[in-house]
C-alpha positions as CSV (number, residue, x, y, z in Angstrom):
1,X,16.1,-19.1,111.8
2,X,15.0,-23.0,112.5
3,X,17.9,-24.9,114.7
4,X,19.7,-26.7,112.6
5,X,20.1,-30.5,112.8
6,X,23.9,-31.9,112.2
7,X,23.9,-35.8,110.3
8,X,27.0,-37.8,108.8
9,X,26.9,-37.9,105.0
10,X,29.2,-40.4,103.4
11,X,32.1,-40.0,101.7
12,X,30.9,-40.2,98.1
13,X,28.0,-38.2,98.9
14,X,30.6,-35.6,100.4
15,X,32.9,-35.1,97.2
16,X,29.9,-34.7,94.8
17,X,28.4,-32.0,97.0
18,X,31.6,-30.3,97.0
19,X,32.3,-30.1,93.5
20,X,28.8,-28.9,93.6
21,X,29.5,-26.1,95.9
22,X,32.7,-25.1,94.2
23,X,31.1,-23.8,90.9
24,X,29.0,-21.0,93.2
25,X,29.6,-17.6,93.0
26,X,31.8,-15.5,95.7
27,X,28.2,-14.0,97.1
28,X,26.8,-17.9,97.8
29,X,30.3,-18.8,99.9
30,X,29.9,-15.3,102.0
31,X,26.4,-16.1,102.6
32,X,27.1,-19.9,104.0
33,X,29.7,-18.4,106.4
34,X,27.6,-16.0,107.8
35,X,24.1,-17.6,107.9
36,X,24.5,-17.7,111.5
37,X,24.5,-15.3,114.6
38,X,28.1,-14.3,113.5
39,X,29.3,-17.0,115.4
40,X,32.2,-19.3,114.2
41,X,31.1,-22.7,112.7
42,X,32.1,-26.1,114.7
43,X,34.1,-28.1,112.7
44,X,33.1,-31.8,112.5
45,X,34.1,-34.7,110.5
46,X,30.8,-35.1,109.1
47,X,28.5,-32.8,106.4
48,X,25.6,-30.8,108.0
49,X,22.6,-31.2,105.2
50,X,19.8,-28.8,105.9
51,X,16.1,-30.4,105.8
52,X,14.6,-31.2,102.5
53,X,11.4,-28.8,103.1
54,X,13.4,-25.9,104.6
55,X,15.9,-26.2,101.4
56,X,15.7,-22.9,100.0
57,X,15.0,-22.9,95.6
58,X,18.5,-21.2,95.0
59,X,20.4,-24.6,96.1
60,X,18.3,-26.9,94.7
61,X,18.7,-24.5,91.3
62,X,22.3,-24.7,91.7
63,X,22.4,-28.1,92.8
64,X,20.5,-29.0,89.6
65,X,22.4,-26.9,87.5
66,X,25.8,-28.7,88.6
67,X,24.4,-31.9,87.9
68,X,23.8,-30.6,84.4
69,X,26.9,-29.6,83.5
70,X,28.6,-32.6,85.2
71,X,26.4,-34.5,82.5
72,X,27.2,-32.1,79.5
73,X,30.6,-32.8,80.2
74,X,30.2,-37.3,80.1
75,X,30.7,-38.8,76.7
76,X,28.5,-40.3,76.1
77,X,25.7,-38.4,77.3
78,X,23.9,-40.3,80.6
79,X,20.1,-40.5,80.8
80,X,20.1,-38.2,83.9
81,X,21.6,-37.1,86.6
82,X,21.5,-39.6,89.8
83,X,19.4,-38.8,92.9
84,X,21.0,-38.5,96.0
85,X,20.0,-41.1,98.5
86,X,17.5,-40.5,100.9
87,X,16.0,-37.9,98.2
88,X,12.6,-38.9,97.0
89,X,11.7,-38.0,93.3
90,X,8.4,-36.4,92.1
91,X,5.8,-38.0,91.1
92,X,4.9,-35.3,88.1
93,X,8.3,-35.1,86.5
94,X,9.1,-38.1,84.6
95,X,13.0,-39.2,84.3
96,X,14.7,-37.6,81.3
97,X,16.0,-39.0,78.1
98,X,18.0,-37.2,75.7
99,X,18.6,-38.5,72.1
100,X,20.2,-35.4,70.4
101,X,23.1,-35.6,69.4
102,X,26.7,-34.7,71.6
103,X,27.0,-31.4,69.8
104,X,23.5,-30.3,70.0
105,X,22.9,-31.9,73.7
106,X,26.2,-29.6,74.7
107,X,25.2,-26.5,73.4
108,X,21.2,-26.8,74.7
109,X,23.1,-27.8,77.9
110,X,25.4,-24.6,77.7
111,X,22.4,-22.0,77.0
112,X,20.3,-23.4,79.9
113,X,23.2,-22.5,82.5
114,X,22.9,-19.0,81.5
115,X,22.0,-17.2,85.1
116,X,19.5,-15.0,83.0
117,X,18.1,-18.2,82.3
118,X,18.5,-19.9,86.0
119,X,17.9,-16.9,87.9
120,X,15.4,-14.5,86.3
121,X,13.4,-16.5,84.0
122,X,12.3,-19.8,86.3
123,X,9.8,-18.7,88.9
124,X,11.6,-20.2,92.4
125,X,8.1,-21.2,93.1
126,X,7.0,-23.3,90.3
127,X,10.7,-24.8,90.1
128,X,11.2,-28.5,89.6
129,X,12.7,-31.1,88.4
130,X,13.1,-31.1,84.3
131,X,11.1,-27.3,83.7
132,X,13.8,-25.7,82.6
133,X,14.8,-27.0,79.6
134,X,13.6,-26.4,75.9
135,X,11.9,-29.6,73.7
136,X,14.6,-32.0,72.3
137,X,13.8,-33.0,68.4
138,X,14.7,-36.3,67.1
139,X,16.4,-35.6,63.6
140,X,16.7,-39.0,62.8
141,X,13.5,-39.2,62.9
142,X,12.7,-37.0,59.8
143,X,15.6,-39.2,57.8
144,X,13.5,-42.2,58.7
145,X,10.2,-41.0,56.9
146,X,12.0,-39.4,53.7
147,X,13.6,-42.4,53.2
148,X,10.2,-44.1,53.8
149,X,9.1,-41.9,51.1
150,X,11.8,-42.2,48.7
151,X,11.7,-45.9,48.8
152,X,7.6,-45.7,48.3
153,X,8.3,-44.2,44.4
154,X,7.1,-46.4,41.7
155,X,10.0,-47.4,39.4
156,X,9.4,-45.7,35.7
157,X,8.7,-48.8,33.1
158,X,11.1,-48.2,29.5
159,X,8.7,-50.6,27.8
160,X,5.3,-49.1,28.5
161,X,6.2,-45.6,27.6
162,X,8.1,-46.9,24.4
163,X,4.9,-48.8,23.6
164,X,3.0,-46.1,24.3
165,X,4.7,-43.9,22.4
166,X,5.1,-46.3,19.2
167,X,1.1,-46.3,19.4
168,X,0.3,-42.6,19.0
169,X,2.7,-42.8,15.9
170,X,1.0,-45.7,14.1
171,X,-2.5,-43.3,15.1
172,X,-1.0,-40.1,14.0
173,X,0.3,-41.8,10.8
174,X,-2.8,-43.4,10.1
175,X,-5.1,-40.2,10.9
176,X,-2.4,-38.4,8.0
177,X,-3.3,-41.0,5.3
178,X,-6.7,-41.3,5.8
179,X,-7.1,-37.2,5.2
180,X,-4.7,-37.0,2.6
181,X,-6.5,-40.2,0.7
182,X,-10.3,-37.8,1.4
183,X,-8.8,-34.7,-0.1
184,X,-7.7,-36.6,-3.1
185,X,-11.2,-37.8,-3.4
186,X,-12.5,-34.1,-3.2
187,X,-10.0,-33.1,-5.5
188,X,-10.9,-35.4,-8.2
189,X,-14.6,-34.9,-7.8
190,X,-14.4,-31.3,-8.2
191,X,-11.8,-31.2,-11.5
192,X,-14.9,-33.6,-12.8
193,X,-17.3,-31.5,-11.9
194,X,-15.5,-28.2,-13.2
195,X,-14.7,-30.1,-16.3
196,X,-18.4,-30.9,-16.9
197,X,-19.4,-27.1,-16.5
198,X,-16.7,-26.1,-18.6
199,X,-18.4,-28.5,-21.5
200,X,-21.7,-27.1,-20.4
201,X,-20.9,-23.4,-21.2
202,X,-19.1,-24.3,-24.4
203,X,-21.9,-25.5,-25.5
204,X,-24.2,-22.9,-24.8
205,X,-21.7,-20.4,-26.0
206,X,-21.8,-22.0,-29.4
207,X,-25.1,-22.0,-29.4
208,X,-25.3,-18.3,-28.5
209,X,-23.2,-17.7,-31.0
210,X,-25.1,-19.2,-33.5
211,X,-28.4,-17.6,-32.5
212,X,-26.4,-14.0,-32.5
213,X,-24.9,-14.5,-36.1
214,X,-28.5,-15.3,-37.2
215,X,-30.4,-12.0,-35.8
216,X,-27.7,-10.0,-37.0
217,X,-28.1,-11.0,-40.5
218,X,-32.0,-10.3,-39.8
219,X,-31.2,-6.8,-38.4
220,X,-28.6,-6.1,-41.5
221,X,-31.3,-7.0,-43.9
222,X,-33.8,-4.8,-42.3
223,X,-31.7,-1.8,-41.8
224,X,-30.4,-2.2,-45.7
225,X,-34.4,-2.4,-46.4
226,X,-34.9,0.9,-44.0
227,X,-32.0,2.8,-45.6
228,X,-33.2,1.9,-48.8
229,X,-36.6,3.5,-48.2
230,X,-35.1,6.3,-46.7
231,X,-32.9,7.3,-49.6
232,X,-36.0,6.7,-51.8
233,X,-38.2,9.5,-49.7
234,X,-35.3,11.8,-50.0
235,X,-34.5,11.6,-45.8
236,X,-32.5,15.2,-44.7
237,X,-29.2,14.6,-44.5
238,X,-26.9,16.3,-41.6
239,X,-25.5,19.3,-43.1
240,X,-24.3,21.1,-46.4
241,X,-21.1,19.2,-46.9
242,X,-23.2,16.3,-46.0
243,X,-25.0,17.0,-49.3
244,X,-21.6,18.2,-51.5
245,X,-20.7,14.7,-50.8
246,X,-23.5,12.1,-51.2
247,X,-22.2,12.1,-55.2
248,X,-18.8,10.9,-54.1
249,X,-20.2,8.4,-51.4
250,X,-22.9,7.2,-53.5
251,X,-19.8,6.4,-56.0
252,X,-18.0,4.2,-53.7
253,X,-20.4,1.6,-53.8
254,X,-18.6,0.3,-56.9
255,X,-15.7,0.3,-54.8
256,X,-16.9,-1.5,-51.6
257,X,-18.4,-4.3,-54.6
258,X,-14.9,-4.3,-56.0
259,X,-13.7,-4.8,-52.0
260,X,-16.3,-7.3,-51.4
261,X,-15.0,-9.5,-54.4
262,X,-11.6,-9.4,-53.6
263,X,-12.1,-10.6,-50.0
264,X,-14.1,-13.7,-51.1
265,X,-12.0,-14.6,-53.5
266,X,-9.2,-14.0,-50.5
267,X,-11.1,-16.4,-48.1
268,X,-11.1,-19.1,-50.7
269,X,-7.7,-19.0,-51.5
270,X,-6.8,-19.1,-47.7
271,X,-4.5,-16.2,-47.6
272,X,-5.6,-13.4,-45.9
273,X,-6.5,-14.0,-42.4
274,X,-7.4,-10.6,-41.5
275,X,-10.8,-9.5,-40.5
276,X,-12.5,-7.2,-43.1
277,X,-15.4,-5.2,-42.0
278,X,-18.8,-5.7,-43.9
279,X,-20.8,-2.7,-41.8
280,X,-21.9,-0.3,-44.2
281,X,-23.1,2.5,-42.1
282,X,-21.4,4.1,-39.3
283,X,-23.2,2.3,-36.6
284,X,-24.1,-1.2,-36.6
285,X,-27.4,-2.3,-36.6
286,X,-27.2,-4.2,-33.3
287,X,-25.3,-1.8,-31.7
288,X,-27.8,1.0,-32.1
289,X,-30.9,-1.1,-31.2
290,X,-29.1,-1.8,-27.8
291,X,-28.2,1.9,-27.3
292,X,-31.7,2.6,-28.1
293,X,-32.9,0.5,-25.7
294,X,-30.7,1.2,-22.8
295,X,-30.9,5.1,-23.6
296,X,-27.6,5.6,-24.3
297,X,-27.4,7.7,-27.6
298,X,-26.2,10.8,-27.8
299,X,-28.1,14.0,-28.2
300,X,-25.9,13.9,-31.8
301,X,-27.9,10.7,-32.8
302,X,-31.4,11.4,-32.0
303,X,-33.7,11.3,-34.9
304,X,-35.4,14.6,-35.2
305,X,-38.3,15.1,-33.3
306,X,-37.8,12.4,-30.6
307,X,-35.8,14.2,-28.9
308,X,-38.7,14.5,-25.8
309,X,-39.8,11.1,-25.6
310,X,-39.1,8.7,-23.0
311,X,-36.3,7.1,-25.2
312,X,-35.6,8.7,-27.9
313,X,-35.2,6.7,-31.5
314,X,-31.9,6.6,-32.9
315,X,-31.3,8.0,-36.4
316,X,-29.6,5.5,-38.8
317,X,-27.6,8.7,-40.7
318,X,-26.1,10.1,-37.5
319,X,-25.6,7.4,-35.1
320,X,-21.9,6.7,-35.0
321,X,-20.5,3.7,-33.4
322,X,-18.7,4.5,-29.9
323,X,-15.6,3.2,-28.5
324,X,-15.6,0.2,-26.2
325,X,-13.2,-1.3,-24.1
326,X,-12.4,-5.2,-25.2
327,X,-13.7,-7.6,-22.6
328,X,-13.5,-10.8,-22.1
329,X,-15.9,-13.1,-23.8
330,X,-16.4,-10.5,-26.5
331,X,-15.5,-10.8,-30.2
332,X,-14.1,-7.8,-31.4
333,X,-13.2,-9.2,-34.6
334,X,-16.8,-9.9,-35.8
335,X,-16.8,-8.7,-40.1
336,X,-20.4,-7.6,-38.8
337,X,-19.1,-4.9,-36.1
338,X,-16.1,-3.8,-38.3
339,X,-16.7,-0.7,-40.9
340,X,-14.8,-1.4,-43.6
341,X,-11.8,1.6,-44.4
342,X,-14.2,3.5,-47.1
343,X,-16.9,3.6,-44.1
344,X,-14.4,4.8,-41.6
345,X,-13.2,7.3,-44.1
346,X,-16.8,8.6,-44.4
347,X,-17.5,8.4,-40.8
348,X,-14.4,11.0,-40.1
349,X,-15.7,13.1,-42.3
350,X,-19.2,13.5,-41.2
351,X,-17.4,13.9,-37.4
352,X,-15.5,16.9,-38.7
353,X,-17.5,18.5,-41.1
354,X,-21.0,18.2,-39.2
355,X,-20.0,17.8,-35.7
356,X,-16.8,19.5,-35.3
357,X,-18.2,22.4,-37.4
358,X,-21.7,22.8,-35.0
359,X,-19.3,24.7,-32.4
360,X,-21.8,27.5,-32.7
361,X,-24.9,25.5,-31.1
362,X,-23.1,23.5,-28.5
363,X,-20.5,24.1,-26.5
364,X,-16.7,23.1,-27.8
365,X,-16.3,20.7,-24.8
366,X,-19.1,18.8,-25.7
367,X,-18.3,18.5,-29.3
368,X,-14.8,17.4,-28.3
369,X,-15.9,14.7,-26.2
370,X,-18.4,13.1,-28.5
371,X,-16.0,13.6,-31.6
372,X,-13.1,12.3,-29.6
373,X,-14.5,8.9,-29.1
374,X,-15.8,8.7,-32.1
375,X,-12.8,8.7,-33.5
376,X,-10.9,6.2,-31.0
377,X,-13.6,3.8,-32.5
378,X,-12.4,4.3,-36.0
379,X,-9.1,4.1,-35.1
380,X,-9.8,0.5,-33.2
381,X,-11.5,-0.7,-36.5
382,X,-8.8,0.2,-38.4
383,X,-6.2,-1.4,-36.0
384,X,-8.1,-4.6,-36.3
385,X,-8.1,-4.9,-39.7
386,X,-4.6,-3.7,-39.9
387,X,-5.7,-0.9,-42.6
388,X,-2.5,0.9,-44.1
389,X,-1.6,3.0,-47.2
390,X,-3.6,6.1,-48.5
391,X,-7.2,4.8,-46.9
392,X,-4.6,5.1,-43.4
393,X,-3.5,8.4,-44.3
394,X,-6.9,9.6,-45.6
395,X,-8.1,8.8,-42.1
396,X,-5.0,10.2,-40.1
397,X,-4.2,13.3,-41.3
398,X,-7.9,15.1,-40.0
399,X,-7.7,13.0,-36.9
400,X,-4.3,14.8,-36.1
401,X,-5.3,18.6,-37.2
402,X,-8.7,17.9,-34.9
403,X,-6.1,16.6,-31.9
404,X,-3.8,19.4,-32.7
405,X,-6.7,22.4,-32.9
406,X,-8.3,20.8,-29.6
407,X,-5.0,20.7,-27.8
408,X,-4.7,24.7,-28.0
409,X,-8.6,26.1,-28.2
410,X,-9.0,23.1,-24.5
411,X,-5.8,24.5,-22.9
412,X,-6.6,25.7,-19.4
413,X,-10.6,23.5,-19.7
414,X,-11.0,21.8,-16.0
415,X,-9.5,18.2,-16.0
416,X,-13.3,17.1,-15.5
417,X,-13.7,18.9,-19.4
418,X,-10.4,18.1,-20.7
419,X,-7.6,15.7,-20.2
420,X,-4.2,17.2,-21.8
421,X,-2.6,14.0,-21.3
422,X,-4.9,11.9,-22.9
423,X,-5.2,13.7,-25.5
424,X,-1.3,14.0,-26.4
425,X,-1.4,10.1,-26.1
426,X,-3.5,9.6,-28.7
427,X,-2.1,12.6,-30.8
428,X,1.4,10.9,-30.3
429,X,-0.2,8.0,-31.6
430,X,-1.9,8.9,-34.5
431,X,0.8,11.0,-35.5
432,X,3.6,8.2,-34.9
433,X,1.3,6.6,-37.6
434,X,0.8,8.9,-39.9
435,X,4.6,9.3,-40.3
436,X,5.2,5.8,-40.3
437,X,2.6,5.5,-43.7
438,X,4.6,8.3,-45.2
439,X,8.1,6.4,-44.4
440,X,6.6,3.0,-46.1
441,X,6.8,4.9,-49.9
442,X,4.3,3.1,-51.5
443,X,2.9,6.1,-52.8
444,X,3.6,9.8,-52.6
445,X,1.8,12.2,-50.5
446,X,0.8,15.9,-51.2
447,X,0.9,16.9,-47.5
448,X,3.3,15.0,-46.2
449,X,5.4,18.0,-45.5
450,X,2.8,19.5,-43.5
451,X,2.5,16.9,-41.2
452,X,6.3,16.5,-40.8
453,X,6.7,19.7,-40.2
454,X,3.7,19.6,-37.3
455,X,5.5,16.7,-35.6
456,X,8.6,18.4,-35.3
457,X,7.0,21.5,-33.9
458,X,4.9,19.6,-31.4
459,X,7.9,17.7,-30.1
460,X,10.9,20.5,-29.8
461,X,13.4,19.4,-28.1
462,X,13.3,15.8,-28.6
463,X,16.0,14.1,-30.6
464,X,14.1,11.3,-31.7
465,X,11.9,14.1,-33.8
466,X,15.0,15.9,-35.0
467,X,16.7,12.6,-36.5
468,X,13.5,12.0,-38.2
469,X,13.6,15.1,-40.1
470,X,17.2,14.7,-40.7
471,X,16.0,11.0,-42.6
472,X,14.1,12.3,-44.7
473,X,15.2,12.5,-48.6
474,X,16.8,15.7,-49.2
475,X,14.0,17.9,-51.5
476,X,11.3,17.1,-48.3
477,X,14.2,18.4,-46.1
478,X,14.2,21.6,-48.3
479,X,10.3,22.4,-48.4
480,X,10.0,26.1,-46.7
481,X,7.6,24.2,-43.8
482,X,10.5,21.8,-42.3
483,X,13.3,24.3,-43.0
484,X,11.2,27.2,-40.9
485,X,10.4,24.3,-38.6
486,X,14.0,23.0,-38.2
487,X,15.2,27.1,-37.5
488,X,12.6,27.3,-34.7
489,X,14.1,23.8,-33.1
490,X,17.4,25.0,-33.6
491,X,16.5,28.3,-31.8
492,X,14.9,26.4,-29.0
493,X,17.4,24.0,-28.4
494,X,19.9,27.1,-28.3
495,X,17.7,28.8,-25.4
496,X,17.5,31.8,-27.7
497,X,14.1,33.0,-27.2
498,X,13.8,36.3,-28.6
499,X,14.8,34.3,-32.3
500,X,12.6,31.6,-31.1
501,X,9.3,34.2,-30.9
502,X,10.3,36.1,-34.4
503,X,10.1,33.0,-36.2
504,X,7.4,32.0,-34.5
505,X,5.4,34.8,-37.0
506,X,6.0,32.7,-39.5
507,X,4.0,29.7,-39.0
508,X,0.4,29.0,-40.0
509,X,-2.4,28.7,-37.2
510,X,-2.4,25.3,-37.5
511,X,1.6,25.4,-37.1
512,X,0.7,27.9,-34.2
513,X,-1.1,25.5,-32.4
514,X,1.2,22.6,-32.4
515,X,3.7,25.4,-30.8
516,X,1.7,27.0,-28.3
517,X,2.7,24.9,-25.5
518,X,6.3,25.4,-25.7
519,X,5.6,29.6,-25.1
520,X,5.0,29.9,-21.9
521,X,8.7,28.0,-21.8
522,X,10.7,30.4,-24.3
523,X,9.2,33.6,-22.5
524,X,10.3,32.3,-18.9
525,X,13.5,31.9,-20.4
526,X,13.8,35.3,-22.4
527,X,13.3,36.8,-18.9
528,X,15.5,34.4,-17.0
529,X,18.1,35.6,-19.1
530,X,17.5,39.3,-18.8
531,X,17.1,38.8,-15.3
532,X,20.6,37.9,-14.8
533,X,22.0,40.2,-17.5
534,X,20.4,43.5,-16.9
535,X,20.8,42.9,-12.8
536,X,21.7,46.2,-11.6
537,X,20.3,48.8,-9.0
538,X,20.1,51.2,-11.4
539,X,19.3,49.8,-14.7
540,X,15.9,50.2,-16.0
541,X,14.5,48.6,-19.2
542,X,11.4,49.8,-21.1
543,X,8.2,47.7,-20.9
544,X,7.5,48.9,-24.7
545,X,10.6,47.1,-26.0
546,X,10.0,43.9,-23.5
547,X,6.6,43.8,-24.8
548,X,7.4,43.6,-28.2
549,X,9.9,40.8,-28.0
550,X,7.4,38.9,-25.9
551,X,5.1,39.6,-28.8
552,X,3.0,40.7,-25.5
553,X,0.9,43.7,-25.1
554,X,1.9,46.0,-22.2
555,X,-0.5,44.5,-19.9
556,X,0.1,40.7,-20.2
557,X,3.9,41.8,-20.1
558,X,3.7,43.4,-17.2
559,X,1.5,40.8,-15.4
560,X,3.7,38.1,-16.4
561,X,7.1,39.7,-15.1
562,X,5.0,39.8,-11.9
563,X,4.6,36.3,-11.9
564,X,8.1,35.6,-11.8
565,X,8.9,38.2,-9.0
566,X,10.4,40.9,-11.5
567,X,9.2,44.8,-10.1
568,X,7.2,47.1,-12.6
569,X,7.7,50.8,-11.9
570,X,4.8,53.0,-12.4
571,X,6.6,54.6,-15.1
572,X,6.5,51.0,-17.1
573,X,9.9,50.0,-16.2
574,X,11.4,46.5,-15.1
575,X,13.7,46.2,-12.5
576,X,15.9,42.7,-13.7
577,X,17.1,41.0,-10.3
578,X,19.0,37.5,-10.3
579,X,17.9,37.3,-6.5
580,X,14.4,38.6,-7.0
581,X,13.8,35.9,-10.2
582,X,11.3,33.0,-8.7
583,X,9.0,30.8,-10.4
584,X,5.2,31.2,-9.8
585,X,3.2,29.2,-8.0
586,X,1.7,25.9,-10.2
587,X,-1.5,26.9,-11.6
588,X,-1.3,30.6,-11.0
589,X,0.3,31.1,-14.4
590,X,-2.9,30.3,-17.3
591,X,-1.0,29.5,-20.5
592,X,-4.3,30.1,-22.2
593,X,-4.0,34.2,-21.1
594,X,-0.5,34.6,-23.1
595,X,-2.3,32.5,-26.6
596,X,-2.4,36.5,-28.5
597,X,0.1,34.5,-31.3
598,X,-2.2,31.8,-32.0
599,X,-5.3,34.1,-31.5
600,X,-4.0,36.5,-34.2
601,X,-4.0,34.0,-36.6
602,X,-6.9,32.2,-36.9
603,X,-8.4,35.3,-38.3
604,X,-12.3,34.4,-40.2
605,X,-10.9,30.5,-40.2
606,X,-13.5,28.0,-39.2
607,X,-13.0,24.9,-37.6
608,X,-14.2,22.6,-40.5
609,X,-11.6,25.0,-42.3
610,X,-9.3,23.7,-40.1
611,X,-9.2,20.6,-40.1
612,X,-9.7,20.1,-43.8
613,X,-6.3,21.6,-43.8
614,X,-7.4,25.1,-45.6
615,X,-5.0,26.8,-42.7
């Protein structure tokens, strides 16, 4: 190694290298002590200080590093370290300032004496003055600009935003009232505009109405005229009871006079505010020129031999007015539209005994439908001029035999054919009528007992019928119709079918037919009951004898215990079983097919027969 060169430090200079030298690990004394040729050091009063530029980087590290900590340790912190004297400073490292804090400048201070730090992360080459420690950040400076920032807000003015808020209400508010005050004015403008209109259309209406009332009376002279000539040349008329009663019709017209005179001198007296009808044929003038026109008439109405034209003429003698719905606008009580009762009697009758009685040309369904609103139309004439007494029974009593008789020979027809329901609703009706007539005794009746004795058998079961029966005066009670017909409700209500069918043999075929819809009921019961009391493994009974109280032949008998799950044998017994008992599908069991009572009955009877009550 370089000779060494010996110099006097002072005293000051002494203890501060000391204290230096006394924070050095055991390996850093050792090394001092031997740096020489093993030789013993000379002791001298001064310090021996190596040269500057042979100085190895370990001391000044350590030196720098003890200079640190001697500064961590001052309160307050110094600016730096000194320099020994004699030591020159560089020129590239600028003197240190710290402004952290104590407690940050500590532990910096602390994590840069690390010796991972000292000794393994600082190049010994590049090492100098200041390199070794991390960038100090000045916190207060940060406090400095958010308070800067803080104080730059803009103070919120109370005043302005109140202002501004009292503004938009007077707007808003004044917006509201302007739009309510324009729909107002809309609103009255249309209610004077809809007012006008509704003026408008009165007027024309009347005027309409006018014009109509005075082509009507034109039409009804002319069709008078036409009838007139007609009857002259001796027109054909629809059928032979068509000609059996043109005596008794021609002789009504003293009647319909007598009618006429009474109502005018009603109308003058003020009292009767009920519409009378002053039609005199069975369809009004106008109604049939509109049909005609429209080709609407019915193959019925067709005058013979225009039946192939384009449109077909209507005939005046069979054109029959047909049931209309009321609608608004449309004066159904116009004397000009209405038939008067002695019209509507005649009108029934050419339905039943021409129409009803062509069942041989045309097919039943067809005559059904036409009579059938045929007749709603007399009925809504006679509802409007409230018609009541014997001209209400002479009307009601075929209208119910016809609804009765179409009620069996239509049971089982396609809905599309045949409504049941409808049909019950207006035989309900009519019948509810009828009855009610009888109840007002202004007269007596001759078939009164016929009829009450078809409204109990239609309605078995139902109280309401059987307390009407049980009203009436005691010799109607007695009449052998209503007793047979009271047994048969009595049996019924009883569930004892096999009584139920025996009287049943009894009735009429008109009678028969008001009951033929409660069969199909009383047989399911007769083998309901045998079904539980003959249920046995090996008890047989005879299809003969079941037969005959089902007033069945063997085959419908036996088809029909099918239907309810009951076994036939091949030797034509029936097994009874509770468990085996079920009820058929709906619509696999045709009431129509089990109709042999009914059937039996009607024998040679026509319908015209029928319905004229000749049962």
């Amino acid at each position: 190694m370089a000779s060494r060169r010996t110099s006097t430090v002072p005293s000051g200079l002494k203890n501060a290298s000391a204290d230096a030298k006394s924070s050095k690990s055991g390996n850093s004394v050792n090394k001092t002590n031997n740096s020489g040729t093993g030789k013993k050091g000379v002791k001298s009063s001064g310090t021996i200080v190596k040269s500057r530029y042979m100085q190895s980087a370990e001391k000044t590290s350590l030196s720098k590093s003890n200079s640190l900590t001697n500064e961590s340790i001052a309160v307050p912190p110094r600016p730096s370290s000194p320099k020994p004297r004699g030591v020159r400073p560089k020129l590239a490292t600028p003197p240190r300032r710290s402004m952290a804090p104590q407690g940050l400048a500590t532990t910096t201070t602390t994590r840069e004496m690390e010796p991972s730090l000292l000794g393994k992360s600082i190049l010994q080459s590049t090492f100098s003055d200041g390199h070794c420690f991390r960038p100090d950040f000045d916190i207060s400076v940060i406090k400095e600009k958010t308070v800067m920032e803080n104080a730059t807000e803009p103070e919120r003015n109370l005043e302005e935003e109140k202002r501004d808020i009292e503004m938009q209400t007077f707007l808003l508010a004044y917006l509201t009232a302007k739009m309510e005050n324009n729909t107002a004015k809309l609103k009255a403008d249309a209610e004077a505009k809809i007012l006008q209109t509704m003026e408008e259309e009165e007027e024309l209406r009347k005027e309409v109405h006018a014009k109509k009332r005075r082509y009507l009376l034109i039409e009804k002279n002319r069709l008078v005229n036409e009838l007139l000539d007609l009857q002259r040349r001796g027109a054909p008329t629809g059928g032979e009871r068509w000609h059996k009663n043109q005596e008794q019709w021609r002789g009504q017209d003293k009647a319909w006079t007598r009618q006429d005179e009474e109502e005018t001198k009603n109308e003058q007296q003020g009292k009767d505010k009920v519409p009378r009808g002053t039609c005199r044929t069975m369809c009004p003038a106008h109604e049939l020129r509109v049909r005609e026109a429209q080709n609407c008439l019915h193959r019925f109405e067709v005058l013979a031999g225009t039946e192939t034209t384009r449109r077909p003429s209507g005939d005046p003698l069979r054109a029959v007015k047909e049931y209309s719905r009321p609608a608004a606008g449309k004066d159904a009580t116009n004397p000009t539209d209405l038939r008067p009762p002695a019209v509507l009697l005649k009108t029934v009758c050419y339905l039943i005994d021409d129409i009803a009685a062509s069942t041989r040309l045309h097919p039943w369904t067809e005559v059904y439908s036409f009579v059938f609103d045929r007749l709603r139309s007399v009925k809504q004439d006679m509802i409007i001029q409230r018609v009541s007494g014997s001209d209400c029974v002479a009307i009601l009593e075929p209208t119910v035999r016809f609804l009765v008789y179409a009620a069996y020979r239509l049971c089982g027809e396609p809905l599309r054919l045949y409504d049941p329901r409808i049909n019950d609703t207006h035989l309900q009706e009519c019948l509810s009528w009828l009855l009610d007539c009888y109840a007002a005794k202004t007269e007596q009746h001759r078939n009164q007992a016929e009829f009450q004795a078809l409204g109990l058998l239609y309605n078995l079961g139902s109280t309401r019928a059987a307390w009407h029966i049980m009203g009436l005066p005691e010799e109607l009670r007695k009449t052998p119709a209503i007793k047979l017909a009271l047994s048969i409700n009595r049996a019924f209500l009883e569930h004892n079918p096999v009584r139920f069918l025996r009287l049943a043999q009894k009735l009429n075929f008109l009678q028969c037919c008001a009951l033929h819809r409660h069969l199909v009921t009383c047989r399911r019961d007769l083998l309901h009951i045998f079904s539980h009391g003959y249920s046995s493994r090996n008890c047989r009974f005879p299809l003969d004898r079941l037969a005959q109280l089902l007033f069945l032949d063997k085959s419908l008998t036996a088809q029909l215990c099918r239907s309810y799950g009951l076994e036939v044998t091949r030797d034509d017994q029936v097994v009874f079983s509770k468990a085996a008992f079920t009820e058929p599908e709906q619509g696999k069991l045709h009431c129509k097919v089990y109709h042999n009572i009914v059937a039996e009955k009607q024998r040679d009877l026509t319908v015209g027969n029928i319905i004229d009550g000749c049962a």
